[in-house]
C-alpha positions as CSV (number, residue, x, y, z in Angstrom):
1,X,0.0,0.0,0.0
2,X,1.4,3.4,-1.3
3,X,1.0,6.8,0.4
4,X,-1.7,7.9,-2.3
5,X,-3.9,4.7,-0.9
6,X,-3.8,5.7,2.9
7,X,-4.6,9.1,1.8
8,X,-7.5,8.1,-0.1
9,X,-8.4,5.7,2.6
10,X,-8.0,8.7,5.1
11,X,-10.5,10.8,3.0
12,X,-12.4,7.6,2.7
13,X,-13.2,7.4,6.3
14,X,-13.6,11.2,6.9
15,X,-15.9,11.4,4.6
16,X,-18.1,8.6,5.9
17,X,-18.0,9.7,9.3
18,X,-17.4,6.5,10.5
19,X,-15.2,6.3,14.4
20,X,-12.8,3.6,13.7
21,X,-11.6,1.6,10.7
22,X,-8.7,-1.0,10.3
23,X,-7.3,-2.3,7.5
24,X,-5.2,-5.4,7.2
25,X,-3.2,-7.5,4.5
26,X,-0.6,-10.2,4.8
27,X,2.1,-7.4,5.2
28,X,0.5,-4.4,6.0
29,X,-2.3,-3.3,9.0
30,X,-3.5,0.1,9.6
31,X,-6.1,1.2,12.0
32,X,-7.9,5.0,11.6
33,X,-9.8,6.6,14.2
34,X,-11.6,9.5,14.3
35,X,-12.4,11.9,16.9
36,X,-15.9,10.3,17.2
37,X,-14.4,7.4,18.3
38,X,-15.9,6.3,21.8
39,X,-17.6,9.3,22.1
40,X,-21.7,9.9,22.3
41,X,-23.0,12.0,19.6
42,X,-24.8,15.2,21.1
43,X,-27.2,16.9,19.2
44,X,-26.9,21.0,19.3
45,X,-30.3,22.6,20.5
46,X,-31.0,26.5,18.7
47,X,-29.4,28.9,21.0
48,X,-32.1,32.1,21.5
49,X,-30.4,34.9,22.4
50,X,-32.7,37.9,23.9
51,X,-31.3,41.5,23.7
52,X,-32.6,44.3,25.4
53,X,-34.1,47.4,23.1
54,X,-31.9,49.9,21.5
55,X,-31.7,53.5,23.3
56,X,-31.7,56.3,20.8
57,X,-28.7,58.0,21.1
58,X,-29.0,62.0,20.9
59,X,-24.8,61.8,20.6
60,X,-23.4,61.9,17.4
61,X,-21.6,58.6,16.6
62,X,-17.6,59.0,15.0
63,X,-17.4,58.6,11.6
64,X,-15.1,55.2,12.1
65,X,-14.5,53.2,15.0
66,X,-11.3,51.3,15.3
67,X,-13.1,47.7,15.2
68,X,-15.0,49.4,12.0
69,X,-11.6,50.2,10.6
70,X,-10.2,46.9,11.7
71,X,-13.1,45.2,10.0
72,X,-12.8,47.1,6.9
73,X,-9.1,45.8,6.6
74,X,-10.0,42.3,7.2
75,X,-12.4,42.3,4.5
76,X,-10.2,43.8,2.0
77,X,-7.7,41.1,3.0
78,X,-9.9,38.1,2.5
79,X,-11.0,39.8,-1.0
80,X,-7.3,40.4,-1.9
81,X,-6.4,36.7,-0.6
82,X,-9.4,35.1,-2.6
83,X,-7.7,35.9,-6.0
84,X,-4.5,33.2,-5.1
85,X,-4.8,29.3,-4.8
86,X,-4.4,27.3,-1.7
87,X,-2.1,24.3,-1.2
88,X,-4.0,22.2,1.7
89,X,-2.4,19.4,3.1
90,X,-3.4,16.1,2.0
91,X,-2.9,14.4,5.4
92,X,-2.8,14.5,9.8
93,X,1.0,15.0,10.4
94,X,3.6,17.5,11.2
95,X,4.9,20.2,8.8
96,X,8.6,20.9,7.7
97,X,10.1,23.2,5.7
98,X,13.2,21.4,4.8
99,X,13.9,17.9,3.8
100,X,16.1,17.7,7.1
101,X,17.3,19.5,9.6
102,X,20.7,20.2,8.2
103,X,19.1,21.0,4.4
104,X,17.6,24.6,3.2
105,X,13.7,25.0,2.8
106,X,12.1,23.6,0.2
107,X,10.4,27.2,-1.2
108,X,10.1,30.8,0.8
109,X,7.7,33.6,0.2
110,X,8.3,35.0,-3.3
111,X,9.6,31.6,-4.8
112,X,8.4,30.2,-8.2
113,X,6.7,26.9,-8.1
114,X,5.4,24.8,-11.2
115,X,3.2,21.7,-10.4
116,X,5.0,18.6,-9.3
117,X,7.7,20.9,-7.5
118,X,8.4,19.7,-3.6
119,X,7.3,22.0,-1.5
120,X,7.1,20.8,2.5
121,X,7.3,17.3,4.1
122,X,4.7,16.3,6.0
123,X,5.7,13.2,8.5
124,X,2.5,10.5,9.6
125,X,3.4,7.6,12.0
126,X,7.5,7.9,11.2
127,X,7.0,8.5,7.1
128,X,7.9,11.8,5.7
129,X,5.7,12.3,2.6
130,X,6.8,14.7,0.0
131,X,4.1,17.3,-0.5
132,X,4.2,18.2,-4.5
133,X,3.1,21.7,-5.4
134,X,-0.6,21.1,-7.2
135,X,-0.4,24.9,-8.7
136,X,2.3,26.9,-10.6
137,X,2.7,30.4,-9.3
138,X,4.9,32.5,-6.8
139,X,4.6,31.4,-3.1
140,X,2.6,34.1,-1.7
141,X,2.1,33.3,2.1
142,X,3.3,30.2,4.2
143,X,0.8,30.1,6.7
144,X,2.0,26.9,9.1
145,X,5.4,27.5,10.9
146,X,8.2,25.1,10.6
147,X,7.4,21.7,13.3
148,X,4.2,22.5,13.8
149,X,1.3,19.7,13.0
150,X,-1.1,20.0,10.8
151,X,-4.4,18.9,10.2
152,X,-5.9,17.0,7.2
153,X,-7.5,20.1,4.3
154,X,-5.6,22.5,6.5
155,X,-4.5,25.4,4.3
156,X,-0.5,25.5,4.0
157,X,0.6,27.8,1.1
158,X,-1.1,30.4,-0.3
159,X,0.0,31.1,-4.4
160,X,-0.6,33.5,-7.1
161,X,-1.1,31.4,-10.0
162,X,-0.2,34.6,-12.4
């Protein structure tokens, strides 16, 4: 069993929101649990929130608050972020930057990639899968620091495909 066949057995089970699934061959055995496992599934009731009524202020309000301006800036963040592409990560494990410790990273901010091009290493249970660029572009963003683990669809890279 290859890396691309746990991965799409990881999506597998995600998707079918299953708590536990093993898988086993003459040579290989792998066991998946989620975080449902063992766990009683609770039903969310409607929250109902109940707010006093609005006073009329006879004060004039400012012109901009600073969590309006800081809203404001958000927004044209996310609208200036939602023209690049995302590189997720395909898989539950911790994030490098370099191939090992001794090595330089594979791409920084401002890099060319093309698709197929390493660009992080994400180690599962003691294997350190190459992570292939799926866009060509110029890295952008890097938004996981080096060592730190990562979830499965977690956004790692952010590219402008121009």
């Amino acid at each position: 069993m290859d890396i691309k066949d746990i991965q799409n057995l990881i999506k597998f089970v995600s998707k079918a929101e299953v708590s536990e699934v093993k898988y086993k061959t003459k040579d290989f055995e792998i066991t998946i649990k989620t975080p449902l496992a063992g766990s009683e599934v609770a039903y969310a009731q409607p929250a109902v929130y109940h707010t006093a009524p609005q006073q009329v202020a006879s004060a004039p309000a400012p012109a901009a608050t600073p969590a309006a301006a800081s809203a404001e800036k958000a927004e044209a963040a996310s609208s200036d972020e939602s023209k690049y592409v995302t590189i997720k990560s395909p898989m539950i494990g911790t994030f490098y930057r370099k191939p090992s410790p001794d090595k330089d990273v594979f791409v920084n901010v401002g890099d060319e990639v093309s698709v197929g091009k390493t660009i992080c290493v994400i180690e599962a249970m003691k294997l350190f899968n190459q992570i292939e660029s799926e866009v060509s572009g110029k890295i952008v963003k890097i938004l996981v620091d080096d060592s730190s683990p990562v979830e499965y669809d977690q956004p790692l890279f952010l590219v402008d495909p121009s």
